[in-house]
C-alpha positions as CSV (number, residue, x, y, z in Angstrom):
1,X,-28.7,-26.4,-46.6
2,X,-28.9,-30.1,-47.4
3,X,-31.7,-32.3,-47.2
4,X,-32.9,-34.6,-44.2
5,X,-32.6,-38.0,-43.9
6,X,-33.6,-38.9,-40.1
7,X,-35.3,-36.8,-37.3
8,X,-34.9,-37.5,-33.8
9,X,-37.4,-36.8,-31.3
10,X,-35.7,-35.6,-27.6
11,X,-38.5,-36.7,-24.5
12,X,-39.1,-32.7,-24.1
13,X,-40.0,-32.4,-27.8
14,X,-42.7,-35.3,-27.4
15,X,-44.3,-34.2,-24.2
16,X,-44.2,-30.5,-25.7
17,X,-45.7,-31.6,-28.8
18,X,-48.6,-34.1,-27.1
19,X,-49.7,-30.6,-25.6
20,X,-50.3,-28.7,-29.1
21,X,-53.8,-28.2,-30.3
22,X,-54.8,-30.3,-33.5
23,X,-54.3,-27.2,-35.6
24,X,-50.5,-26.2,-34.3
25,X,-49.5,-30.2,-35.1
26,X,-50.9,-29.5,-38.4
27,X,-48.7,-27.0,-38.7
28,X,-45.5,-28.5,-36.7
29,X,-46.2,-31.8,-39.2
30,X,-46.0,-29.5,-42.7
31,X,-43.2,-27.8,-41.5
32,X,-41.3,-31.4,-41.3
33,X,-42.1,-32.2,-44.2
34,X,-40.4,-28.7,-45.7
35,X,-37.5,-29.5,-43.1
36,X,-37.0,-33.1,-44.7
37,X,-36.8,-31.7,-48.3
38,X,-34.9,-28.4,-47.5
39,X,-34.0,-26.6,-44.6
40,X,-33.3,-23.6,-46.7
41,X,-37.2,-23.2,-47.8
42,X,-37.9,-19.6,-46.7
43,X,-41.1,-20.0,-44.9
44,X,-39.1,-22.0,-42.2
45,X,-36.9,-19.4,-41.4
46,X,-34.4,-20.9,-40.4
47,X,-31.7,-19.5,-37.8
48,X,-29.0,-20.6,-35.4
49,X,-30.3,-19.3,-31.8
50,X,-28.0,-16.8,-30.8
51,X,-25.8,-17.4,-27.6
52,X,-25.4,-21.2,-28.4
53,X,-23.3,-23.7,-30.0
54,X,-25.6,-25.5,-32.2
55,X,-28.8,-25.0,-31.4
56,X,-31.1,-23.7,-34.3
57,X,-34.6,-22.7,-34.7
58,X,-37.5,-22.9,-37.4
59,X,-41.4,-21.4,-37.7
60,X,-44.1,-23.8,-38.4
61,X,-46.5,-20.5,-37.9
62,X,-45.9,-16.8,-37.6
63,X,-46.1,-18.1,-33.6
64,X,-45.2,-21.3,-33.2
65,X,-41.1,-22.6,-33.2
66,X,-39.4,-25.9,-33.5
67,X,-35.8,-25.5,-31.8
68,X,-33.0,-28.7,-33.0
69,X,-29.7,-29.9,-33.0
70,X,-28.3,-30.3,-36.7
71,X,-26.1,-34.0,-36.1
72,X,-24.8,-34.4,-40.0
73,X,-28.1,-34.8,-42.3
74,X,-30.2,-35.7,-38.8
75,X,-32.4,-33.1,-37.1
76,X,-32.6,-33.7,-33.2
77,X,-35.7,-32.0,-32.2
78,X,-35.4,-30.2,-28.8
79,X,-38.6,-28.4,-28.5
80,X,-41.6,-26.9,-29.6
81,X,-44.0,-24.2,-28.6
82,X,-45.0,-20.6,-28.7
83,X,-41.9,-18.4,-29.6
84,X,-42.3,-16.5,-26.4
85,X,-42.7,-19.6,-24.2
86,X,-39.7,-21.8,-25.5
87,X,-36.8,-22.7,-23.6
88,X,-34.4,-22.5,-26.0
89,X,-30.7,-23.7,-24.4
């Protein structure tokens, strides 16, 4: 997978993420970094969520997911949570 040039931030992502503890943003800001540079990196894990078009997911913990839209080399950032909790479509 390529690398990232631009993130975009959906209204659900930033009211999910304003609800995090200090320790999961942390977490949820390292894994952008790795995201930026390459979506490939193994700890990310990336995967396309299955049942959907184009909506993929990533682990900033063993816990905690980031789900996106992949637009060309932008990432437009759906959500983020607990893995059990996310709504993913």
């Amino acid at each position: 997978m390529s690398s990232i040039n631009k993130f975009v931030f959906l209204p659900r992502f930033k009211k999910s993420y304003k609800k995090l503890s200090q320790v999961s943003k942390e977490k949820v800001n390292q894994a952008f970094k790795q995201m930026e540079q390459d979506l490939g990196y193994p700890s990310l894990g990336v995967k396309k969520i299955k049942g959907t078009k184009n909506i993929w997911e990533a682990r900033a913990s063993k816990s905690l997911r980031i789900t996106f839209n992949l637009e060309g080399d932008t990432i437009v950032l759906r959500t983020v949570g607990e893995h059990d909790v996310l709504d993913h479509p």
